[in-house]
C-alpha positions in Angstrom: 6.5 -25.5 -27.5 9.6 -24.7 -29.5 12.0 -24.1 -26.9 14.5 -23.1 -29.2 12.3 -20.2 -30.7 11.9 -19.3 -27.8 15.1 -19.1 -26.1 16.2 -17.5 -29.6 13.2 -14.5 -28.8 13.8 -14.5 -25.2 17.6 -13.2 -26.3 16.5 -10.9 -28.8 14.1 -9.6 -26.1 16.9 -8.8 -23.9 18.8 -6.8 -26.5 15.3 -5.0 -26.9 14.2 -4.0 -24.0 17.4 -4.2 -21.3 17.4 -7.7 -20.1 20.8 -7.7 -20.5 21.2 -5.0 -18.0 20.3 -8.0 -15.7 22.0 -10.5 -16.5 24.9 -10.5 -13.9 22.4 -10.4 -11.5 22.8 -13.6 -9.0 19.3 -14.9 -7.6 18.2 -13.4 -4.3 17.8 -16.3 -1.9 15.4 -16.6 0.9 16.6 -14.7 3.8 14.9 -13.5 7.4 14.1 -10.2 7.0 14.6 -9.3 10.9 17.3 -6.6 11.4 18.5 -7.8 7.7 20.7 -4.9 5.8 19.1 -3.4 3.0 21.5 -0.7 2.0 19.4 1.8 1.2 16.4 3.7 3.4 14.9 7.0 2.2 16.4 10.0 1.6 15.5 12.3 4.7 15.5 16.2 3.6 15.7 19.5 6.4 16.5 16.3 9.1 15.7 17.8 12.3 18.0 17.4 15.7 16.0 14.5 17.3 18.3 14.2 20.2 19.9 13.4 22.9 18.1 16.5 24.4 20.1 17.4 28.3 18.0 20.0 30.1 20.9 20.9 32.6 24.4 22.1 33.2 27.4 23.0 30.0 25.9 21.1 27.7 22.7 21.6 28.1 20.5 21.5 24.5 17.3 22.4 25.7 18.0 24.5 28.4 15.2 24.2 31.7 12.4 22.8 29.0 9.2 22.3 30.2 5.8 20.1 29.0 3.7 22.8 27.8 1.1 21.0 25.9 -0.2 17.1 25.6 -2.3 15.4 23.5 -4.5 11.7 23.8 -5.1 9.1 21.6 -8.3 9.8 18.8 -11.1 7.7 19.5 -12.3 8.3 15.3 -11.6 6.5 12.2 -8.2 9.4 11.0 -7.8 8.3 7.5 -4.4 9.6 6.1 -2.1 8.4 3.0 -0.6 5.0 3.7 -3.5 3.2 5.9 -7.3 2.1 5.6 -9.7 -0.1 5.2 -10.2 -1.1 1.4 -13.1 -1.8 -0.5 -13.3 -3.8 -3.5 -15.5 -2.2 -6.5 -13.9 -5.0 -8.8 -12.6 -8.6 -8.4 -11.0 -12.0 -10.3 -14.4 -12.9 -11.6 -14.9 -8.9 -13.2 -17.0 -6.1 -12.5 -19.6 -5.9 -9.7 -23.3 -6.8 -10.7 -26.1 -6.9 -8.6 -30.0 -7.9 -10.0 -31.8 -4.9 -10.1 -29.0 -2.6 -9.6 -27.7 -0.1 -11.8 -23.8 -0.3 -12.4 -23.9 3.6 -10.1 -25.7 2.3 -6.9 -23.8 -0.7 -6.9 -20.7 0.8 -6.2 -21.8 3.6 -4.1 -23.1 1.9 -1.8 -20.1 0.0 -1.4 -17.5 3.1 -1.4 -19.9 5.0 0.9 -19.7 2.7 3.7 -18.6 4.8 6.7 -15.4 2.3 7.8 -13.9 2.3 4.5 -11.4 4.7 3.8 -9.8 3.8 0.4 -11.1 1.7 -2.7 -9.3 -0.6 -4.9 -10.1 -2.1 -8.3 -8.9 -4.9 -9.9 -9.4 -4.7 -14.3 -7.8 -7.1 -16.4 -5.9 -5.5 -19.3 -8.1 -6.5 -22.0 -10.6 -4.4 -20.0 -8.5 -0.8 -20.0 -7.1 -1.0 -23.3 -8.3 -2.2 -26.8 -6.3 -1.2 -29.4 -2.7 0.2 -29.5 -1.6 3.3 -28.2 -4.6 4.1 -26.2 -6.7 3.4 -23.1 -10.0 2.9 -23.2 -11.7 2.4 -19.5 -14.8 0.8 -19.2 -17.6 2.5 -17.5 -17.3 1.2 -14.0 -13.8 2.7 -13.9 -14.8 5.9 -14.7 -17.6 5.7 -11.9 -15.2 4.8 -9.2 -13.3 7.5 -10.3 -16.3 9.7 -9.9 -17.1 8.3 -6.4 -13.8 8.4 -5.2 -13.7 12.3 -6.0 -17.1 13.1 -4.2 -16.5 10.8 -1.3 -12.6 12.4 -1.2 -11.4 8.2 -1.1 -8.3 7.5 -3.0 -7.7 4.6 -5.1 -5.0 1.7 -5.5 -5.3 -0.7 -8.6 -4.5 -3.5 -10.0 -4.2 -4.2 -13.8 -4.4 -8.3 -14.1 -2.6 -9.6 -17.0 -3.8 -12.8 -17.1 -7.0 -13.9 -14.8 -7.9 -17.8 -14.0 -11.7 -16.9 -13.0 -12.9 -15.5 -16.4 -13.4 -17.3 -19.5 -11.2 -14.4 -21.4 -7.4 -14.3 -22.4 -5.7 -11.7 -20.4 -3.8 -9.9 -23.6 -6.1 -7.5 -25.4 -7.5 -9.0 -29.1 -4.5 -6.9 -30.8 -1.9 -9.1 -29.3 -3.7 -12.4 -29.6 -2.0 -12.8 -33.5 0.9 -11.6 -32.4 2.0 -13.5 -29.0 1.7 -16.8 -28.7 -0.5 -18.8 -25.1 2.1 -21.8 -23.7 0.2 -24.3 -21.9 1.1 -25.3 -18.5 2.3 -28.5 -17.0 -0.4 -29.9 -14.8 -4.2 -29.4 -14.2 -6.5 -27.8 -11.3 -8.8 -29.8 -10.0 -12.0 -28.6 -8.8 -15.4 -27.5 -8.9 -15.9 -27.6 -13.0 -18.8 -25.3 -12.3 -16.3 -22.5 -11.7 -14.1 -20.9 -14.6 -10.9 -21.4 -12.9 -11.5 -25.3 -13.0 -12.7 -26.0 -16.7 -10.4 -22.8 -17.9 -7.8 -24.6 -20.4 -4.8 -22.6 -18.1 -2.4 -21.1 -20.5 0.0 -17.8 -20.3 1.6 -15.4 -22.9 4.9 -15.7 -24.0 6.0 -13.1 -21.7 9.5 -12.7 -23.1 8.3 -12.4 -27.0 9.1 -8.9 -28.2 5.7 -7.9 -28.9 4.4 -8.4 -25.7 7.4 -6.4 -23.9 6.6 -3.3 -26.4 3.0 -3.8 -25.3 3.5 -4.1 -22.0 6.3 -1.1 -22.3 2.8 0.9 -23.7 0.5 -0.3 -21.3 2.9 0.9 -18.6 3.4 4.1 -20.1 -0.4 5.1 -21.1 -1.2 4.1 -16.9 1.7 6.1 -16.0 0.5 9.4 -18.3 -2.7 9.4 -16.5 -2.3 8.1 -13.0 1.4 8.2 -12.1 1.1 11.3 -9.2 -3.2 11.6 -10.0 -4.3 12.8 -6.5 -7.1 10.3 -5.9 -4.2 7.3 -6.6 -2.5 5.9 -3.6 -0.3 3.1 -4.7 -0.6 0.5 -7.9 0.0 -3.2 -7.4 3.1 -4.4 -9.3 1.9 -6.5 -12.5 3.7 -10.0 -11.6 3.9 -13.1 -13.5 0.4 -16.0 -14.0 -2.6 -16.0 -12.3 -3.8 -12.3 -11.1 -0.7 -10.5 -11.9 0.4 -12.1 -8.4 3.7 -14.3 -9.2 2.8 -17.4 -9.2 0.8 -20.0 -11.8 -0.1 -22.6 -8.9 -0.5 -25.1 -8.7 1.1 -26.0 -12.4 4.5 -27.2 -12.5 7.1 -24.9 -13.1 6.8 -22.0 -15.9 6.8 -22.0 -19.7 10.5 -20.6 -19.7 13.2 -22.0 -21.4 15.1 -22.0 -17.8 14.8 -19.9 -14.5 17.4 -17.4 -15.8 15.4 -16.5 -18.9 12.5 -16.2 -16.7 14.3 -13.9 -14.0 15.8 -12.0 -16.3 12.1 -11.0 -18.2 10.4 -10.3 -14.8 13.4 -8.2 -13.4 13.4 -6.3 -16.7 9.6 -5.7 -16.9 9.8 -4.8 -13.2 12.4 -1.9 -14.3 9.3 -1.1 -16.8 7.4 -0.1 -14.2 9.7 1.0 -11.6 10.4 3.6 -14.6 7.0 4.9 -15.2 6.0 4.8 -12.1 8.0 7.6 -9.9 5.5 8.9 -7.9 3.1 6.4 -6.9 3.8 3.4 -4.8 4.7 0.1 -6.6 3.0 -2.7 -4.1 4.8 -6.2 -4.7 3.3 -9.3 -3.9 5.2 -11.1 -1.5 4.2 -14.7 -3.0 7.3 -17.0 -2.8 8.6 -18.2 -6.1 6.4 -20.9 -6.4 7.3 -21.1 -9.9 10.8 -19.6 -10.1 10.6 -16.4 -12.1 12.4 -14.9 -9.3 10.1 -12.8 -7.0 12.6 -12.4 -4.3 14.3 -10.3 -6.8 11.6 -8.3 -7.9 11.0 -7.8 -3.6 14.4 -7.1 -2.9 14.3 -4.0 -5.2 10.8 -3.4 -4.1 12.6 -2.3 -1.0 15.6 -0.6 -2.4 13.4 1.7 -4.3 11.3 2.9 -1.9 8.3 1.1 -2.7 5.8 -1.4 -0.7 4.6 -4.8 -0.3 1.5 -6.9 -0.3 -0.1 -10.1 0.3 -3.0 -11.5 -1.2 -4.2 -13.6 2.1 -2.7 -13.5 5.8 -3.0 -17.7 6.6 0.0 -18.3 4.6 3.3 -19.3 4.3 5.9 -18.8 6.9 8.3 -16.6 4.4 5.1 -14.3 4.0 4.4 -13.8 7.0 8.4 -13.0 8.0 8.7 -10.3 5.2 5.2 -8.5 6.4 5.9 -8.9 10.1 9.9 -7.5 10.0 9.6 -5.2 7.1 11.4 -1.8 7.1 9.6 0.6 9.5 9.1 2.7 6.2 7.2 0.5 4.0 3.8 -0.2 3.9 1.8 -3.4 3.9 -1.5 -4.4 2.4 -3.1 -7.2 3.0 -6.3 -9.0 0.6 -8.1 -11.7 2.6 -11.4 -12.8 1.2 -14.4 -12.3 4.3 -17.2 -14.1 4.7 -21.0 -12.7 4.7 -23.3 -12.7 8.1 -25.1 -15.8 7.0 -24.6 -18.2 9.9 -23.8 -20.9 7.1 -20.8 -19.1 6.2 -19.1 -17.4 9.6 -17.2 -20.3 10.6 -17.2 -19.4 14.2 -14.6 -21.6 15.7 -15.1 -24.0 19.5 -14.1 -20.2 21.5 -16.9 -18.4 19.3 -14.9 -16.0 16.8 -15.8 -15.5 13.9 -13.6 -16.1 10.8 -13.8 -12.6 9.7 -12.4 -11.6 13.4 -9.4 -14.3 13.5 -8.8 -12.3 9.8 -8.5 -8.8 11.5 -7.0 -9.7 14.4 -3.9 -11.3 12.5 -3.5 -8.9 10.1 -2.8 -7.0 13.3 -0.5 -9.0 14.5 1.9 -8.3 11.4 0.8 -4.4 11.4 -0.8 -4.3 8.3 -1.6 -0.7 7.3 -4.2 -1.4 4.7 -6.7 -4.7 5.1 -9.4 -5.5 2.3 -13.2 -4.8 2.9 -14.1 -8.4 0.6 -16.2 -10.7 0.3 -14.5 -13.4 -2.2 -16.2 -13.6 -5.4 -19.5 -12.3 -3.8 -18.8 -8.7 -3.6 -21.5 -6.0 -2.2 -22.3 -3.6 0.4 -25.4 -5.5 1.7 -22.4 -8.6 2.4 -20.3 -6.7 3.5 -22.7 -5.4 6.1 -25.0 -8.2 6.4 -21.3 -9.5 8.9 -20.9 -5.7 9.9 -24.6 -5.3 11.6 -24.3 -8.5 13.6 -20.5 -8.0 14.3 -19.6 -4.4 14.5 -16.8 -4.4 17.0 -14.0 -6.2 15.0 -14.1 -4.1 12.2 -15.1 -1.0 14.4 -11.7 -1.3 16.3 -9.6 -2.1 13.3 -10.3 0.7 11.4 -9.4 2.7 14.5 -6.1 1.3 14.6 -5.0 0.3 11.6 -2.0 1.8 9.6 -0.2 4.8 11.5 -2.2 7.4 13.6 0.3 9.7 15.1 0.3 12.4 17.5 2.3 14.9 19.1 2.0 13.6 22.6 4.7 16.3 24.6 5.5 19.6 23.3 8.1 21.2 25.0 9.6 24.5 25.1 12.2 26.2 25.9 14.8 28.9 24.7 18.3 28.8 24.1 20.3 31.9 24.1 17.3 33.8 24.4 16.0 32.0 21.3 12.7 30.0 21.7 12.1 26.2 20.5 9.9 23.5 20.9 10.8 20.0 21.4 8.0 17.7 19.6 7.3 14.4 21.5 5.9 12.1 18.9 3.4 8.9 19.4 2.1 6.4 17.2 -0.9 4.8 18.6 -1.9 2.2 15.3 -0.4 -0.9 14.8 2.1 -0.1 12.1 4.8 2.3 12.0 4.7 5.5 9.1 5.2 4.3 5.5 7.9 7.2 5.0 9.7 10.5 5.8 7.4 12.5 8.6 7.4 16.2 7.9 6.9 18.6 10.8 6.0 22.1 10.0 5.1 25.4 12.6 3.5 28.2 11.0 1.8 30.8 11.6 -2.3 32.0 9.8 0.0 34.6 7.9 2.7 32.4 7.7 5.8 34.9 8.5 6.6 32.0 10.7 7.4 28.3 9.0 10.0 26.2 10.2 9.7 23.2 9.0 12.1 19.6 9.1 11.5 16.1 8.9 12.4 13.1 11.2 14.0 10.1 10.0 12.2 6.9 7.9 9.5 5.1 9.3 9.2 7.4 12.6 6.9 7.5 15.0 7.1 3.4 15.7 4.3 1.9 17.3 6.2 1.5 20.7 8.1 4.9 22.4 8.0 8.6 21.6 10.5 9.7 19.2 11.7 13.6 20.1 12.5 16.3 17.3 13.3 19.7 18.0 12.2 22.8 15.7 14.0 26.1 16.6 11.4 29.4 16.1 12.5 32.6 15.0 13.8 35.1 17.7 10.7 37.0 19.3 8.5 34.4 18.6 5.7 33.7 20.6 4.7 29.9 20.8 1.2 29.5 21.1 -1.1 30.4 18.5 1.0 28.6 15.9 0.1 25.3 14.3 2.0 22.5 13.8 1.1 20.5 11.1 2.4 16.9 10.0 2.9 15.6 6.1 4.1 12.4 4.7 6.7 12.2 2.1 7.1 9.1 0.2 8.8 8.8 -3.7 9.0 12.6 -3.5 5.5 13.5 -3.0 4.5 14.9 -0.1 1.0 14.4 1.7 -1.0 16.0 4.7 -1.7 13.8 8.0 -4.5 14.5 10.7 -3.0 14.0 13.7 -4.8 11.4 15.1 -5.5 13.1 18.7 -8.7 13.9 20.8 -8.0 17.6 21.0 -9.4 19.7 18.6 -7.4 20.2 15.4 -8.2 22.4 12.6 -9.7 21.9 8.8 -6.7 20.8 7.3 -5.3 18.5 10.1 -2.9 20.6 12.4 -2.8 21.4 15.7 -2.9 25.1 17.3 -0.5 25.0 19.9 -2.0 26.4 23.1 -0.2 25.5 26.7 -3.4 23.1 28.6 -0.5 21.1 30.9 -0.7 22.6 34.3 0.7 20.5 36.9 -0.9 22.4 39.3 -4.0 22.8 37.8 -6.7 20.7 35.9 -6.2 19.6 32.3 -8.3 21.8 30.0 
């Protein structure tokens, strides 16, 4: 390579498309992520009083409440925005295809299954977009699509730019002229059966101008069709090598002419997309930087700005595991791990007889993951998937009935304040990870005359406590009858949440308040 083309590009990149805005920009180091400052949390609009809340004497702020109204933990799968189980309709090695399957039942069958509650697809570029200034998806896309909107399952994608496990460049044929592939230092040894292995490993010349005005493009076409679509829940941050994941392992190093040149490209193609996309969540893996292009930076204003996080296996490093296990109660984790089939050859059942598949779910647990891939590595289908499932039903069962937040409003209770009636909401988060962003509370009425409405702060309910917020109903009101209803706000959008309770609630998640505590009487 001729490092001193490419330093000279790499600098004419940076007048071109804002590397320079980066520039004083000192490295992020390493740092435990445990009650660490990040500066910023989101903005909380209409914040409701949630306490102190005395019942007695002068200061009294809910004068002589009383428990009116409990509810119990949901027994059901309560899929929300922010949480599920994910199945994979796509993959490194490319679209799903099964012998004498059409492309339609294929992934039907898989998005259909009754414990996943969100899909996820994984093109590479070359696949979305041929020639400049267009998209063009290929056919399975527009079938997931189809599939997610008749099965009402949102989406979260992944555009790869480069992928190890097919024989293809990642860059689309209009940019192969244009951008040169740089080698990397090494080799991969394995299986030379498998692409990966016998794959002459190179990657684009990120920093020449070209590729940033394509990737400016790319990031702009996604953005005009997806950025806010309702059946998109979050998009995976496009990241440097293999899979778009940060890392080119286990090559040496990077084709840069120096680790500034290559944090300065990645933090300013990170503003790319932090600049088209507003209203969907950016998901950033959490790989360390392997091969110093400065992912700590990129996760360190993952944060700031309100996005989320990912990792693309759980048995990993110990920096991994400390960002997903201490992240800020707002921000949501997903985690990829590959599972194995039902075939006894493949469970791996350790000396205490668990299966692999059950030591995956029952760590991702243990860091609170709210999404956790339905995936069986590089041998993707429904009949896998549930060839494991029918012989072992109870680990996935149970985590798809507690991952991600399911909250509820455990205590309701009223009381009035210079003759004035209010409600103090007792809120309880039975799933294992706390909500991915602002909580709106809301009491209304059918005809809606009545609507007060507030929102607690960041990442509340938490998984342990009940977190109190008081709403104050208009003079004269009468209590029961009304329904409260929740909705999550996160990058300004807001969405509806089911409370995740055994009493009844109604067809678009909310609870008619009714008074069933009775001390002196059984529950109804």
């Amino acid at each position: 390579m001729d490092r001193r083309r490419f330093l000279k590009s790499a600098t004419a990149t940076g007048l071109a498309v804002g590397l320079s805005k980066a520039t004083g920009k000192a490295s992020i180091p390493e740092h435990n992520w445990d009650k660490y400052d990040w500066g910023w949390e989101p903005p909380v609009l209409n914040r409701l009083y949630q306490g102190p809340f005395p019942q007695y004497g002068p200061g009294a702020v809910v004068p002589d409440s009383d428990v009116a109204m409990i509810t119990s933990p949901s027994r059901d799968i309560v899929s929300n925005f922010g949480m599920g189980l994910i199945v994979y309709v796509s993959d490194d090695t490319g679209p799903l295809q099964i012998a004498g399957q059409t492309m339609e039942r294929t992934l039907e069958d898989l998005i259909k299954l009754p414990f996943a509650q969100k899909i996820y697809a994984r093109p590479n570029w070359r696949e979305v977009q041929k020639q400049p200034g267009r998209l063009d998806f290929p056919e399975w896309w527009k079938i997931t699509f189809d599939l997610a909107r008749h099965y009402n399952k949102p989406i979260g994608f992944r555009v790869q730019l480069e992928n190890p496990d097919v024989p293809d460049p990642g860059m689309p044929d209009f940019l192969l002229n244009k951008v040169p592939y740089v080698k990397l230092k090494g080799e991969w040894k394995g299986n030379p059966a498998e692409t990966r292995y016998k794959k002459d490993n190179r990657v684009p010349q990120y920093d020449h101008p070209a590729y940033q005005a394509a990737f400016r493009e790319l990031n702009g076409l996604l953005a005009a069709e997806l950025n806010g679509h309702p059946l998109v829940e979050f998009v995976d941050t496009m990241m440097y090598g293999f899979w778009g994941e940060g890392h080119t392992w286990p090559y040496e190093g990077n084709p840069f002419p120096s680790q500034l040149v290559a944090e300065q490209t990645w933090s300013a193609m990170f503003e790319m997309q932090l600049e088209q996309w507003t209203k969907v969540p950016l998901a950033t893996n959490t790989q360390p930087d392997f091969s110093n292009v400065g992912n700590a930076d990129l996760l360190d204003r993952t944060i700031r700005s309100g996005n989320w996080i990912r990792t693309d296996t759980i048995f990993i490093e110990n920096t991994q595991i400390e960002a997903l296990s201490n992240r800020p109660p707002w921000t949501a984790a997903i985690c990829e791990v590959g599972f194995t089939t039902g075939d006894p050859k493949e469970l791996r059942t350790d000396e205490d007889g668990l299966t692999y598949n059950e030591q995956i779910i029952s760590h991702a647990a243990d860091v609170g993951v709210n999404y956790l891939s339905l995936w069986d590595w590089h041998n993707q289908s429904a009949a896998n998937i549930l060839s494991y499932y029918d012989k072992f039903p109870g680990p996935i069962d149970e985590m798809a009935r507690q991952i991600g937040y399911r909250v509820r409003p455990s205590f309701i209770w009223t009381f009035k304040r210079d003759g004035v009636p209010g409600l103090v909401i007792g809120l309880a988060n039975d799933g294992i990870a706390d909500v991915p962003g602002v909580l709106r509370l809301s009491v209304l009425s059918d005809d809606n005359k009545i609507n007060v409405s507030g929102c607690v702060d960041p990442g509340y309910p938490k998984t342990t406590g009940v977190h109190q917020a008081m709403l104050m109903l208009p003079a004269g009101a009468k209590w029961e009858g009304l329904r409260l209803k929740a909705e999550l706000e996160v990058k300004g959008m807001r969405y509806p949440v089911r409370w995740a309770c055994r009493q009844k609630v109604n067809s678009d998640g909310s609870l008619t308040l009714r008074h069933n505590y009775r001390p002196d009487q059984p529950l109804v």
